[in-house]
PASEBA-1860 file (N, C-alpha, C; in nm, 3 decimals):
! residues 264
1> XXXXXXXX> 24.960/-15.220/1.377/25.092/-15.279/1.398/25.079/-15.406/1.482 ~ 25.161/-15.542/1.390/25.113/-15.641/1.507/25.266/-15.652/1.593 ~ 25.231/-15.626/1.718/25.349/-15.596/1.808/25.416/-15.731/1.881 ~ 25.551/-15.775/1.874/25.601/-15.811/1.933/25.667/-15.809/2.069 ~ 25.672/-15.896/2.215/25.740/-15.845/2.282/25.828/-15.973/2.346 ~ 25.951/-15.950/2.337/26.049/-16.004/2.414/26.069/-15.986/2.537 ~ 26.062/-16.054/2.621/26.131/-16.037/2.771/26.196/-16.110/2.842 ~ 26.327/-16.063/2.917/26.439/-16.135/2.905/26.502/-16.160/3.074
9> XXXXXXXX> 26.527/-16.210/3.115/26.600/-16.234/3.223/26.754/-16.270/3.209 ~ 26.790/-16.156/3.236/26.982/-16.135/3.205/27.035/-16.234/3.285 ~ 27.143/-16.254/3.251/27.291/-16.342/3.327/27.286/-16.316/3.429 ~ 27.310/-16.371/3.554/27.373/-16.382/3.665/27.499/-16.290/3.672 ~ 27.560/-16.214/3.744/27.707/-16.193/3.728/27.796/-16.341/3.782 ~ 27.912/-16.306/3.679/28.010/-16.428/3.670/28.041/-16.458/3.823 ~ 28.028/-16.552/3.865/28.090/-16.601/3.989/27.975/-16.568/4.100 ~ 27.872/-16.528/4.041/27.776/-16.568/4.158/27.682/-16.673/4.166
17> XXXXXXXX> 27.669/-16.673/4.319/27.612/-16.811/4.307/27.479/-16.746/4.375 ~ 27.408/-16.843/4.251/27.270/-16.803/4.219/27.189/-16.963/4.262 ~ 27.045/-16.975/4.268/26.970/-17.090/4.274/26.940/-17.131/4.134 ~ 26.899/-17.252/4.166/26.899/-17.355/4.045/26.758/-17.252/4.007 ~ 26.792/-17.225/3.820/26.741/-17.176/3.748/26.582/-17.231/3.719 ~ 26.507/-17.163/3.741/26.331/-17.123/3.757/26.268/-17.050/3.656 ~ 26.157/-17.071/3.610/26.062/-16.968/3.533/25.989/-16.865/3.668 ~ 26.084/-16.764/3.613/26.050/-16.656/3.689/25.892/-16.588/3.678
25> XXXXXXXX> 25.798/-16.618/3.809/25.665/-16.565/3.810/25.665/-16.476/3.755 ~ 25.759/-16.337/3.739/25.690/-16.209/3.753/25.677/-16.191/3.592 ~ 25.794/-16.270/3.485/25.796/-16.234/3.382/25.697/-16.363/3.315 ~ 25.675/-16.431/3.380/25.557/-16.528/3.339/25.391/-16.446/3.316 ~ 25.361/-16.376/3.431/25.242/-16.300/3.483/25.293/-16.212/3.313 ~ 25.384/-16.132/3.315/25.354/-16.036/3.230/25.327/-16.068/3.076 ~ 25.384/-16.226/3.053/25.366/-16.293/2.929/25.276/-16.303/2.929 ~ 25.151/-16.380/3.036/25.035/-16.428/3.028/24.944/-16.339/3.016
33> XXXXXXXX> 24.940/-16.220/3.052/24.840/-16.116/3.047/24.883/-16.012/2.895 ~ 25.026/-16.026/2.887/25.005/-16.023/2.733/24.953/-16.093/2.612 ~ 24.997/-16.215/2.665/24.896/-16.326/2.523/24.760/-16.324/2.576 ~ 24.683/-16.306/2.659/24.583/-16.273/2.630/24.492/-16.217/2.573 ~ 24.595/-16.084/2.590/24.540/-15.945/2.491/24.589/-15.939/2.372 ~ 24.637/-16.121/2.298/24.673/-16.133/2.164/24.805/-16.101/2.134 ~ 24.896/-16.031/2.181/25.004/-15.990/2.176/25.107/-16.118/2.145 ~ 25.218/-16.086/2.084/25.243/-16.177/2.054/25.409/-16.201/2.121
41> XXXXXXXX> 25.444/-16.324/2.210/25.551/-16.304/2.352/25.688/-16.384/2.341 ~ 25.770/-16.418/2.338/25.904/-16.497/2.372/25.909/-16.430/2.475 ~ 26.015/-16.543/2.520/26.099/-16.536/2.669/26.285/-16.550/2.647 ~ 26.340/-16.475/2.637/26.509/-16.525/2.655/26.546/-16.532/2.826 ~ 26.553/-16.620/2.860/26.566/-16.679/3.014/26.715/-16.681/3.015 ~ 26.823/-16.604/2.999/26.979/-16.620/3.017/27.044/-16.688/3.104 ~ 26.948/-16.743/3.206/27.011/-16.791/3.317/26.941/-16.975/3.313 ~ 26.837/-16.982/3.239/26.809/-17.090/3.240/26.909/-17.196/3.092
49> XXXXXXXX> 26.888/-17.102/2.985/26.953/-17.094/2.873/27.116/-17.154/2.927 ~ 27.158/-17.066/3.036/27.305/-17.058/3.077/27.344/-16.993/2.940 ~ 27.331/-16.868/2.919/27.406/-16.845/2.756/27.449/-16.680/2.826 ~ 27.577/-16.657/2.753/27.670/-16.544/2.748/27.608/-16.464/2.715 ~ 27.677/-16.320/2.745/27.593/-16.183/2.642/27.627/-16.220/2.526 ~ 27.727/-16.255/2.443/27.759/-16.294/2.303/27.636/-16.407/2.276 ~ 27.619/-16.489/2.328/27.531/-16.609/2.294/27.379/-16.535/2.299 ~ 27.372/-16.447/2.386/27.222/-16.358/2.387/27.248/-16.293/2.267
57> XXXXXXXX> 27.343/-16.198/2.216/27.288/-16.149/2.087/27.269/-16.212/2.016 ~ 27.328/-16.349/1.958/27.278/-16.419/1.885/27.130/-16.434/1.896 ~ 27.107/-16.494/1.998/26.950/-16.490/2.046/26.812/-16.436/2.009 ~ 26.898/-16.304/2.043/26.820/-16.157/2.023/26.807/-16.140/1.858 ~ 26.874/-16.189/1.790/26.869/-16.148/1.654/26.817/-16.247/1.562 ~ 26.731/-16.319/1.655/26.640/-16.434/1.569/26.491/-16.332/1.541 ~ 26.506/-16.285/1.671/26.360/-16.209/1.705/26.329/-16.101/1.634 ~ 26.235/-16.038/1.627/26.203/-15.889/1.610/26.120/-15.844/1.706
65> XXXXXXXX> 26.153/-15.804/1.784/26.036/-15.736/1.927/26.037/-15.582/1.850 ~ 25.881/-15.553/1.881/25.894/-15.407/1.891/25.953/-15.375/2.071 ~ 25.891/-15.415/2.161/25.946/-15.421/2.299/26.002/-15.544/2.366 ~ 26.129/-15.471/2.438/26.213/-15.559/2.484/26.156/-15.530/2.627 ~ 26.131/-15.641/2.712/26.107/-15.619/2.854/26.211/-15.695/2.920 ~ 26.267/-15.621/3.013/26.381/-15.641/3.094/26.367/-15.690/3.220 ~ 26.413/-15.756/3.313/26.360/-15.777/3.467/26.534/-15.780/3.490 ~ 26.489/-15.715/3.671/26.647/-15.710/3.749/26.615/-15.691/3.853
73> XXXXXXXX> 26.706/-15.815/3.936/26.725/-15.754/4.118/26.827/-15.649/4.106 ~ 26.892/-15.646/4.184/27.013/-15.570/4.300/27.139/-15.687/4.217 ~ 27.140/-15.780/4.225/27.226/-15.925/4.200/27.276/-15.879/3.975 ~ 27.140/-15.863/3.950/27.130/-15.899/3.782/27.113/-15.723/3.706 ~ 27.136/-15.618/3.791/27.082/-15.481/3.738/27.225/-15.463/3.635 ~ 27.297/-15.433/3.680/27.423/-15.426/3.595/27.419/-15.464/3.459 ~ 27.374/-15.633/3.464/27.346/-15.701/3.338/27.227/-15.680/3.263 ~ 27.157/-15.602/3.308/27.012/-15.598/3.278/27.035/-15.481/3.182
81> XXXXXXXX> 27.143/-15.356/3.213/27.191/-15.246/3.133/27.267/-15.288/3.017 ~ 27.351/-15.397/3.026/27.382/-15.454/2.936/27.352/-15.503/2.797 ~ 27.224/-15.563/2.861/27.115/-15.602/2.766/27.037/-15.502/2.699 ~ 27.002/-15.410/2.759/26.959/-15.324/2.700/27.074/-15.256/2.592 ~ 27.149/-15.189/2.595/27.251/-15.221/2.484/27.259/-15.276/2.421 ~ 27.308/-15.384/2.418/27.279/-15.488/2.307/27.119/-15.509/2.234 ~ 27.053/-15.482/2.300/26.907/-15.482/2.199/26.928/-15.388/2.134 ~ 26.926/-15.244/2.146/26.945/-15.145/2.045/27.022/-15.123/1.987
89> XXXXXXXX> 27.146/-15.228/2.008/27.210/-15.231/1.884/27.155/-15.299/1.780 ~ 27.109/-15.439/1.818/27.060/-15.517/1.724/26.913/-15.444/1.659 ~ 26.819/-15.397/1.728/26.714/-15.344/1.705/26.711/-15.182/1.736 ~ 26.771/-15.143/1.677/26.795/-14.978/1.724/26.663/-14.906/1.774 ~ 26.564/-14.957/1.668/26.376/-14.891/1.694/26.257/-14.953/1.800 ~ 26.365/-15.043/1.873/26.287/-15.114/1.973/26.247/-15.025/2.097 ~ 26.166/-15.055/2.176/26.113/-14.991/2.355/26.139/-15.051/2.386 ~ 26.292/-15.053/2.488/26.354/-15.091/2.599/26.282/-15.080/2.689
97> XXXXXXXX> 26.247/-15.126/2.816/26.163/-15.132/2.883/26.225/-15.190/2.996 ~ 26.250/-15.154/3.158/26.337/-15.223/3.272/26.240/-15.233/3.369 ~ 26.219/-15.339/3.453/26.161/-15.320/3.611/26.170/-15.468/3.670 ~ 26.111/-15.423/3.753/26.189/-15.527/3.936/26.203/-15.471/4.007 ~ 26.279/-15.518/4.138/26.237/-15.479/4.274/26.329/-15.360/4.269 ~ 26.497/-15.363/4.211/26.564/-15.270/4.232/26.564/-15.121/4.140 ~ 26.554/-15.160/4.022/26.455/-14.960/3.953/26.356/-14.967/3.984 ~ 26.265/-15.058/4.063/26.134/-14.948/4.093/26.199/-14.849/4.212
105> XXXXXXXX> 26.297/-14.842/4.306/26.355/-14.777/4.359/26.454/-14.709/4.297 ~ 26.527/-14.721/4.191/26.631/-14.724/4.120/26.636/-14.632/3.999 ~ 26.475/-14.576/3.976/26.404/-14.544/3.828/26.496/-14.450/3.733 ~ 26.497/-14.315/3.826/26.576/-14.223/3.765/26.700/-14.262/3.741 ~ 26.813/-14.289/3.842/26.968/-14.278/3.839/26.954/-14.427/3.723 ~ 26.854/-14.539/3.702/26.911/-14.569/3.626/26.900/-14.568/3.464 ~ 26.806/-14.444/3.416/26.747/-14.363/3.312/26.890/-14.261/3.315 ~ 26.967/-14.242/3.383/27.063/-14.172/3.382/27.175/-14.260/3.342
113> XXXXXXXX> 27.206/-14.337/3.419/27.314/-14.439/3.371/27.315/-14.490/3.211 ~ 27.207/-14.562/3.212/27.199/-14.620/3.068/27.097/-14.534/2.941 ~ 27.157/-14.486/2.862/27.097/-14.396/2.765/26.977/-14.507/2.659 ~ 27.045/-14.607/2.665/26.937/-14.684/2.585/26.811/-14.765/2.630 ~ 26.799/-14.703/2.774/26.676/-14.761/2.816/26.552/-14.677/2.762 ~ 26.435/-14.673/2.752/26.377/-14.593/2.738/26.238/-14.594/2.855 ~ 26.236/-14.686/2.928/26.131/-14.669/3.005/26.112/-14.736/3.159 ~ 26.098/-14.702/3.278/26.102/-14.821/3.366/25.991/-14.830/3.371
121> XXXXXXXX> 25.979/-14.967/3.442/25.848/-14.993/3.511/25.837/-15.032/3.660 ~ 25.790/-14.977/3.758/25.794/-14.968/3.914/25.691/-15.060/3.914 ~ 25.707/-15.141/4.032/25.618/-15.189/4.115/25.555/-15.330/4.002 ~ 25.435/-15.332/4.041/25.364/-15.459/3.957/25.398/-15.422/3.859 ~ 25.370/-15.506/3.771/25.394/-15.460/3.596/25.291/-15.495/3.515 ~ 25.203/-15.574/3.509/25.084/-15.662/3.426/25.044/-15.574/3.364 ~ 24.979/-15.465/3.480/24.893/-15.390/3.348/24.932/-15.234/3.303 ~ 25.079/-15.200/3.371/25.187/-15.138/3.331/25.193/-15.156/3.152
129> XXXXXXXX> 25.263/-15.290/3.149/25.362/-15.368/3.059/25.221/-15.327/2.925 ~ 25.091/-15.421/2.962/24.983/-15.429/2.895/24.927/-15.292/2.838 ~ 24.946/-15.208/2.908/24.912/-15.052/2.863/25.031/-14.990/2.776 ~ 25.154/-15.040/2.797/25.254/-14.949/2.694/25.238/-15.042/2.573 ~ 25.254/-15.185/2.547/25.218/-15.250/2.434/25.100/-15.185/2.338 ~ 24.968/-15.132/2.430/24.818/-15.108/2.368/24.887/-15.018/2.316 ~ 24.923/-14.886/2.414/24.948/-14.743/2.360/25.083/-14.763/2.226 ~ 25.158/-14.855/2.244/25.250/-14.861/2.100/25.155/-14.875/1.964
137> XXXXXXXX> 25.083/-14.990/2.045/24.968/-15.085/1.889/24.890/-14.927/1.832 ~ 24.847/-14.875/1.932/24.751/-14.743/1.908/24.840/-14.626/1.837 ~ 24.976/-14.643/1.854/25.040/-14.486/1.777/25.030/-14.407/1.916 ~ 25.008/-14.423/2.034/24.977/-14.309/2.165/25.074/-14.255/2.233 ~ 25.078/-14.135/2.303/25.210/-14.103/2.379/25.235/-14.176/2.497 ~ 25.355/-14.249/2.524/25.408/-14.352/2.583/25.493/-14.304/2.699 ~ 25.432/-14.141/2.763/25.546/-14.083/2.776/25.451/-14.016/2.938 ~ 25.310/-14.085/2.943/25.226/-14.075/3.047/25.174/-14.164/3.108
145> XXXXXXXX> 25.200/-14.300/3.092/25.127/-14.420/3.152/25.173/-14.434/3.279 ~ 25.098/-14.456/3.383/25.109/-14.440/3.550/25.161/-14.595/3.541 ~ 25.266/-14.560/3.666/25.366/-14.699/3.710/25.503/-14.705/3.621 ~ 25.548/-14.547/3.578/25.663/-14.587/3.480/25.716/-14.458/3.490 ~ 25.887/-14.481/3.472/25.907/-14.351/3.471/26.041/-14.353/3.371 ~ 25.969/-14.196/3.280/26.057/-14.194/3.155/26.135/-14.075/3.156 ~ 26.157/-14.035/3.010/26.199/-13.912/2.959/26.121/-13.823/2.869 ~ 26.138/-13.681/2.887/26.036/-13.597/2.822/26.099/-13.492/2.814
153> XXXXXXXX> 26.117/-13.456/2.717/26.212/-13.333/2.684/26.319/-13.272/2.727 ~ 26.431/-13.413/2.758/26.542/-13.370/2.784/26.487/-13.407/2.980 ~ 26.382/-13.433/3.083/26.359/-13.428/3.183/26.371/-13.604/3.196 ~ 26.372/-13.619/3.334/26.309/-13.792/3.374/26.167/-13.731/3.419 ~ 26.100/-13.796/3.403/25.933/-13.768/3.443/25.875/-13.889/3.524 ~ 25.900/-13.905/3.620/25.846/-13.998/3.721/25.662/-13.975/3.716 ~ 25.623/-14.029/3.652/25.455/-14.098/3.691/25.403/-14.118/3.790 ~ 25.312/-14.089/3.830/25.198/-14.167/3.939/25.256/-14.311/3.949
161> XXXXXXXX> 25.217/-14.369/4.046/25.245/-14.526/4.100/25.059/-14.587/4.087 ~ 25.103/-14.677/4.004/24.978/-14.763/3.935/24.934/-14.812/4.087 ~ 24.835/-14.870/4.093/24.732/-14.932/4.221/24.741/-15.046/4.194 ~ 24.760/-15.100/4.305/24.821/-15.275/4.286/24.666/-15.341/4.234 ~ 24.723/-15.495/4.174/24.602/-15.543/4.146/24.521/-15.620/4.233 ~ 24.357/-15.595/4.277/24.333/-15.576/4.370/24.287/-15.787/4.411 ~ 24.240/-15.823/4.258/24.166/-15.973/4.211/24.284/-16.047/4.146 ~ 24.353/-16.124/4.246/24.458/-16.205/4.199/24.403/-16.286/4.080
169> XXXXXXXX> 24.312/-16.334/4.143/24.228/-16.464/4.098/24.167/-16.430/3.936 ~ 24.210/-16.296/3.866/24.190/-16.251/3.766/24.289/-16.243/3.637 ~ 24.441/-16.246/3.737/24.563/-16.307/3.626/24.553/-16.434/3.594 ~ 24.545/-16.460/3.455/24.571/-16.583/3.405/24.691/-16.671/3.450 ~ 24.710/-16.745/3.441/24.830/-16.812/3.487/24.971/-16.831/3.451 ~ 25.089/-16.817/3.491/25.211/-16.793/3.413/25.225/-16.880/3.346 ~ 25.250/-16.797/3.183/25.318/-16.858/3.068/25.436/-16.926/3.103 ~ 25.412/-17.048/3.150/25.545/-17.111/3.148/25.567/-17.188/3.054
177> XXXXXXXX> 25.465/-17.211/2.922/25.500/-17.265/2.823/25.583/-17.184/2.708 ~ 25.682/-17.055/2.764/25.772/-16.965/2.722/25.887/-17.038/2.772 ~ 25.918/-17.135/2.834/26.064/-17.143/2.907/26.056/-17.311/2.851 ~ 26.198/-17.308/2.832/26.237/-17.484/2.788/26.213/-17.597/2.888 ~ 26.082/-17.662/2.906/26.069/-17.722/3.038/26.156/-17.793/3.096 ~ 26.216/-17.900/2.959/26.351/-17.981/2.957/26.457/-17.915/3.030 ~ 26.496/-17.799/3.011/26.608/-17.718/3.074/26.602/-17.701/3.229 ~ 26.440/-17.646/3.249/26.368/-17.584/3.402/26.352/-17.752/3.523
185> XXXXXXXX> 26.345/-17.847/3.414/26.309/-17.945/3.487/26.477/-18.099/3.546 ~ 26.565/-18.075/3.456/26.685/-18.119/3.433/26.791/-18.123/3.585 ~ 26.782/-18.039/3.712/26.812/-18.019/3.795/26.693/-18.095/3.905 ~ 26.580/-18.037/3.883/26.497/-18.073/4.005/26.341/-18.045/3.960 ~ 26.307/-18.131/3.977/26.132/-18.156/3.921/26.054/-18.081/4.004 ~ 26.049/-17.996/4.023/25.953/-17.890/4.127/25.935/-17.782/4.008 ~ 25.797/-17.708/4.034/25.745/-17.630/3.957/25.699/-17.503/4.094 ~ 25.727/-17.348/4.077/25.685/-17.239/4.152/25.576/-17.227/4.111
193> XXXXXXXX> 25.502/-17.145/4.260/25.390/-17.082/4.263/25.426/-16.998/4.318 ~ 25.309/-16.889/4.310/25.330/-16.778/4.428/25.147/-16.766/4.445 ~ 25.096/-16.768/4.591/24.973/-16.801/4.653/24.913/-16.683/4.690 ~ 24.992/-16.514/4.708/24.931/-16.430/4.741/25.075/-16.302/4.688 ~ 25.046/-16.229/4.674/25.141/-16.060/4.715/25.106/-15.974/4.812 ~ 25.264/-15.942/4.863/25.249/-15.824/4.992/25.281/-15.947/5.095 ~ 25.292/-15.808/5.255/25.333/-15.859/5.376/25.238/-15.814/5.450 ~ 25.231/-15.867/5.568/25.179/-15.792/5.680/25.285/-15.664/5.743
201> XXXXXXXX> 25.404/-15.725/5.733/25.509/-15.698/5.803/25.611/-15.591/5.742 ~ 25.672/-15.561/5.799/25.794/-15.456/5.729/25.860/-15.443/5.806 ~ 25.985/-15.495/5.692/26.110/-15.572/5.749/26.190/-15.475/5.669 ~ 26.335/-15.375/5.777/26.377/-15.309/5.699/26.487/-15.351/5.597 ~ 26.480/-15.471/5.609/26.578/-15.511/5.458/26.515/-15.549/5.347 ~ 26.372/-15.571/5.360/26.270/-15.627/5.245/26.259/-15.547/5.159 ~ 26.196/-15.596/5.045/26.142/-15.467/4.946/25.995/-15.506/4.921 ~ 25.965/-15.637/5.002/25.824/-15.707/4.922/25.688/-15.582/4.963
209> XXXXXXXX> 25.713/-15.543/5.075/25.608/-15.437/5.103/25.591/-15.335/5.027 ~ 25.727/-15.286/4.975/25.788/-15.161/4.901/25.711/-15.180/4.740 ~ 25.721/-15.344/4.680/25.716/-15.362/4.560/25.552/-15.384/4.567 ~ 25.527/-15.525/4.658/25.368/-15.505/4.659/25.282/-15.451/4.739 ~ 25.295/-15.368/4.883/25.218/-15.337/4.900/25.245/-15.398/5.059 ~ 25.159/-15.335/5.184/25.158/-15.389/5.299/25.025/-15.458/5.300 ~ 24.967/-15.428/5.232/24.812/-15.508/5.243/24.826/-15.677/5.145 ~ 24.827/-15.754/5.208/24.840/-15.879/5.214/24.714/-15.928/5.109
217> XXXXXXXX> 24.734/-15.962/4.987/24.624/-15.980/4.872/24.672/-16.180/4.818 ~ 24.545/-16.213/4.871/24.567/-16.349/4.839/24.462/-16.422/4.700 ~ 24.538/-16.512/4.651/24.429/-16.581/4.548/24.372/-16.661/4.649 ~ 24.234/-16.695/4.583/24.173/-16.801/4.663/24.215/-16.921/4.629 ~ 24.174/-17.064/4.741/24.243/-17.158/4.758/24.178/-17.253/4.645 ~ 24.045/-17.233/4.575/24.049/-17.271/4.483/24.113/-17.268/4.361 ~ 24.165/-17.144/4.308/24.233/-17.048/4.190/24.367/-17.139/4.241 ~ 24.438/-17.131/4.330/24.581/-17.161/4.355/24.522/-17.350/4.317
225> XXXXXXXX> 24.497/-17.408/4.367/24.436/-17.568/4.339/24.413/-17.570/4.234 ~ 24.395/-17.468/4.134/24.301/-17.513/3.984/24.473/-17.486/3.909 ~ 24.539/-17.439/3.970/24.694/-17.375/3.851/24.774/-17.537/3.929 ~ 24.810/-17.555/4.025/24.855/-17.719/4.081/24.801/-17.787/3.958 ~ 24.668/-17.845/3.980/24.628/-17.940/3.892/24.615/-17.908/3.736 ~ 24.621/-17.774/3.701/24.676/-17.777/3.545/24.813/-17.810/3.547 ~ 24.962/-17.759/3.639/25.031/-17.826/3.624/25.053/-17.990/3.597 ~ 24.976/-18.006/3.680/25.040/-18.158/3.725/24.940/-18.234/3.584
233> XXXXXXXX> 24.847/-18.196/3.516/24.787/-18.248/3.407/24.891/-18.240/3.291 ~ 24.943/-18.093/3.311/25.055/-18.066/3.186/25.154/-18.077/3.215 ~ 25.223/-18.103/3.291/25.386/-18.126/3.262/25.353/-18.278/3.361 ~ 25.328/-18.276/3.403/25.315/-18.457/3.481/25.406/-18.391/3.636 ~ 25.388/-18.299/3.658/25.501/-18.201/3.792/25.437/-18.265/3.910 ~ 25.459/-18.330/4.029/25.385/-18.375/4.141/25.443/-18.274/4.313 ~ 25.530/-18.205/4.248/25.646/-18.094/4.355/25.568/-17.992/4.326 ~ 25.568/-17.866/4.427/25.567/-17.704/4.414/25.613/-17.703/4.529
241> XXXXXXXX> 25.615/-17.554/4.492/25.653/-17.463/4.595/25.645/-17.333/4.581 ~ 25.596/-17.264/4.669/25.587/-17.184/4.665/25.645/-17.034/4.731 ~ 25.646/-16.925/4.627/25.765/-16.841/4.684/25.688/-16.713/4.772 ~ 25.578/-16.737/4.829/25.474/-16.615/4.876/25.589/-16.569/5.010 ~ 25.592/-16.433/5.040/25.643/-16.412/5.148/25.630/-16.442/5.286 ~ 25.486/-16.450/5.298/25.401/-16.447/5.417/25.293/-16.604/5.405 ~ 25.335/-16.686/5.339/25.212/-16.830/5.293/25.128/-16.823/5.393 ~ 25.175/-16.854/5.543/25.098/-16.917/5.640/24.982/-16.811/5.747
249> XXXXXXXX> 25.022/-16.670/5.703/24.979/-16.537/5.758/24.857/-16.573/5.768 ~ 24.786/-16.585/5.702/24.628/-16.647/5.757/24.598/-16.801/5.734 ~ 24.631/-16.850/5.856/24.605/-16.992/5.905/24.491/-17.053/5.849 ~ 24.376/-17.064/5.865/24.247/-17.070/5.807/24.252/-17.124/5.663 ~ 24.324/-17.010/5.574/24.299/-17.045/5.411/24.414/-17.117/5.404 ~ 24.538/-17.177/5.469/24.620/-17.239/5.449/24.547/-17.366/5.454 ~ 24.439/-17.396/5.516/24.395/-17.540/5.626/24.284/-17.511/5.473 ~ 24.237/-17.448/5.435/24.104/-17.464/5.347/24.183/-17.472/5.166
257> XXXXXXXX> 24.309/-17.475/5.190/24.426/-17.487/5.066/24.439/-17.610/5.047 ~ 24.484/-17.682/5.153/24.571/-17.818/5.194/24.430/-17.900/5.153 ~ 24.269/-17.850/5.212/24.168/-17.948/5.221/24.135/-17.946/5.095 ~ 24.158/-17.836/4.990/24.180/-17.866/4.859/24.206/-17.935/4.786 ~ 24.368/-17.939/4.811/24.380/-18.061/4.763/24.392/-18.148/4.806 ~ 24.367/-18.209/4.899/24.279/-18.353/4.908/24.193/-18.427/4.814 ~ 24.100/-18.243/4.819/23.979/-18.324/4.725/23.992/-18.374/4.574 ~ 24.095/-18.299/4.537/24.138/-18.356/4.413/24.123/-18.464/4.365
END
């Protein structure tokens, strides 16, 4: 089976005010480590798009995903159920698929709420996402992969929690050639990074510890310098920024980052 996967970043709710619209890392990471493994990826970005749930089904019904991958805060979960609906209407035989910061806390009640989800995904997702795609391509039961929690005979079956990834410097770099650059770039010429995952710290309103981990996992300052200068070769981008929680936590590789690029 050659498998398709869609993944989508829902609407904003109406009247919130949200930041100027970004290619979101996390669903970038999960594109990129899927086209690697050949798979074959779109992106529906709803918020970059600016397009309605009516304007998303349209959307949605260009495609054929065997899996729909979903992303949601706390802000976009609501809409994120939404969407899922609407895919199985349009694609009734598709794997719904949800995760982000708020169902990896959220898993069960929201396998309860929405009947047409069929799967979350907690915590990282790369090689989550990458293992339910294989196990679809393979015909395998989809109903045991650690970092996800489903349904099984009428039960929710919460999984083991996958082990974060330990070699940043081993994800390929986000597919951002999935998102309309023209659209991403139209507001403000800056392009995201993210330089490490996790905190030192734990902060009780955060979730970054919760989602990645308290152990502070950085790419090296070469790997982060080599994704800059593919930007700035390919889109002509001379801005970043970056969204790491903790950037400056070890002083040292910040100073051996910066002397980086210099050398450029």
């Amino acid at each position: 089976m050659n498998i398709r996967v869609t993944l989508i970043n829902p609407p904003s709710p109406t009247g919130a005010v949200a930041h100027l619209p970004f290619a979101l890392l996390g669903l970038g990471y999960l594109a990129a480590v899927l086209e690697k493994h050949d798979f074959n990826v779109d992106v529906i970005d709803c918020q970059v798009l600016k397009i309605s749930f009516e304007e998303f089904r349209n959307e949605l019904s260009k495609h054929q995903p065997n899996i729909v991958g979903i992303t949601a805060t706390t802000l976009t979960y609501k809409s994120a159920l939404k969407i899922a609906k609407i895919a199985k209407e349009i694609h009734p035989n598709c794997l719904t698929a949800l995760g982000g910061p708020h169902v990896t806390f959220w898993d069960d009640k929201a396998l309860q709420e929405c009947p047409e989800l069929d799967i979350i995904i907690r915590r990282e997702g790369e090689n989550t996402m990458l293992e339910l795609a294989q196990g679809l391509e393979a015909g395998k039961n989809l109903q045991n992969i650690i970092g996800t929690t489903c349904r099984k005979n009428g039960q929710i079956i919460r999984n083991p929690d996958r082990q974060y990834i330990e070699d940043l410097d081993e994800l390929p770099f986000p597919a951002r050639h999935l998102w309309p650059m023209d659209k991403l770039r139209e507001n403000e010429d800056i392009l995201y990074l993210a330089a490490s995952r996790g905190c030192v710290y734990w902060c009780e309103f955060c979730t970054t510890v919760r989602m990645h981990g308290r152990k502070y996992r950085m790419r090296t300052p070469k790997n982060v310098v080599n994704e800059i200068e593919f930007l700035h070769k390919t889109y002509n981008v001379t801005k970043f920024t970056f969204c790491d929680d903790a950037f400056t936590v070890d002083q040292a590789r910040t100073e051996e980052m910066c002397k980086e690029i210099l050398s450029r």
